[in-house]
N, C-alpha and C positions, 0 to 999 in steps of 0.2 A: 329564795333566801337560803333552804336550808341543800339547795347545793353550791352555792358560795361557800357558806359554812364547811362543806363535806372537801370541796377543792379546797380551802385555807388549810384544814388539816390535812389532807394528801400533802400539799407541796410542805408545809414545814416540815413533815416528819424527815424527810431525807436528808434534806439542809441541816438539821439537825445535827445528824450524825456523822457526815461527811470530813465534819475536820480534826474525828479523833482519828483517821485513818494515813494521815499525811501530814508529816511534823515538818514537812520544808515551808518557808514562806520568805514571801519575796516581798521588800520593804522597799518604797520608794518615796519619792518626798523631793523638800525643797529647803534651805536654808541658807540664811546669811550672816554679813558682818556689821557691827554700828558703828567700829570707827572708819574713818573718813579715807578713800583711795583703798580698802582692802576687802577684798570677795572670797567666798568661803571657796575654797581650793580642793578640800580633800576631808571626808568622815572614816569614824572608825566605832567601828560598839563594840561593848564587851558586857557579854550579860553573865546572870548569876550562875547559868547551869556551861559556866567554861568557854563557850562559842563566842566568837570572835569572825566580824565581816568589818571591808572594806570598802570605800569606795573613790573617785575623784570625781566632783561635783562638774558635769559639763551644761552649759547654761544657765548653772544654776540648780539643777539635779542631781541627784543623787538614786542609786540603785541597788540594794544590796541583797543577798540570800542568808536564808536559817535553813538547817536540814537539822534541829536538833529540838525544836519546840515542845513544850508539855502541852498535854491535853488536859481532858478534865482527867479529874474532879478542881486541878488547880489549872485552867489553861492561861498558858502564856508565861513569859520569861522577865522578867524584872533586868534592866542595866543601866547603863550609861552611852550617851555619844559624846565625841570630841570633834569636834571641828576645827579644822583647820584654817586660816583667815590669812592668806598672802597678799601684801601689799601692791598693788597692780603696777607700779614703775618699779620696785626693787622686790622680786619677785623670793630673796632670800630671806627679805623683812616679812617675819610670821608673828600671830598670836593665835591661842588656842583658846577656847570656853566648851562646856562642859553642861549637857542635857540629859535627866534619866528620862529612861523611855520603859515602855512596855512593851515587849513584842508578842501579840496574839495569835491563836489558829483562827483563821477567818471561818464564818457559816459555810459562806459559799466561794469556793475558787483556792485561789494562797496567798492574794494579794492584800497588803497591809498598808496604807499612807500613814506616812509622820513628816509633817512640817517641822522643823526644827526651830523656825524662827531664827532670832538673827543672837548672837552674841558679842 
């Protein structure tokens, strides 16, 4: 038992620390549309400390990068997404809706998931 204990604490302490040291992260995810004939086409964030990513949704995915993320004491960036919802026969007929997000430094790795849901 008390080297369970002693590995639980070895392996957290590193985790830990790892993600004040690299403010890139890479968000990936899934979203969609609710009206009828139109699939989310294209994301875009824009968070509060300026940073701005892109993407266009293939299958259904989405993939974007941060290279600008805060650590502690305050980690993670407050914004918004915008999806984009192209009509599948009239591919110029669009609408857009509108998701805040949070973007974090992960424990472990840089990798972040945000489902979008559908708008």
């Amino acid at each position: 038992m008390a080297a369970t204990a002693l590995a639980a604490g070895f392996l957290a302490t590193p985790s830990s620390q790892a993600w004040d040291d690299d403010p890139h992260v890479v968000v990936k995810g899934g979203g969609g549309c609710q009206q009828l004939f139109f699939q989310a086409s294209a994301v875009q964030f824009y968070l509060d400390n300026g940073e701005t990513s892109s993407s266009a949704f293939v299958k259904g995915s989405y993939k974007v990068d941060f290279y600008n993320i805060s650590g502690t004491p305050a980690n993670g960036n407050a914004g918004y997404a915008v999806v984009e919802c192209s009509n599948v026969f009239k591919p110029a007929q669009k609408y857009y809706w509108y998701r805040a997000v949070s973007i974090q430094r992960p424990r472990v790795g840089n990798a972040q998931t945000i489902n979008l849901g559908g708008g």
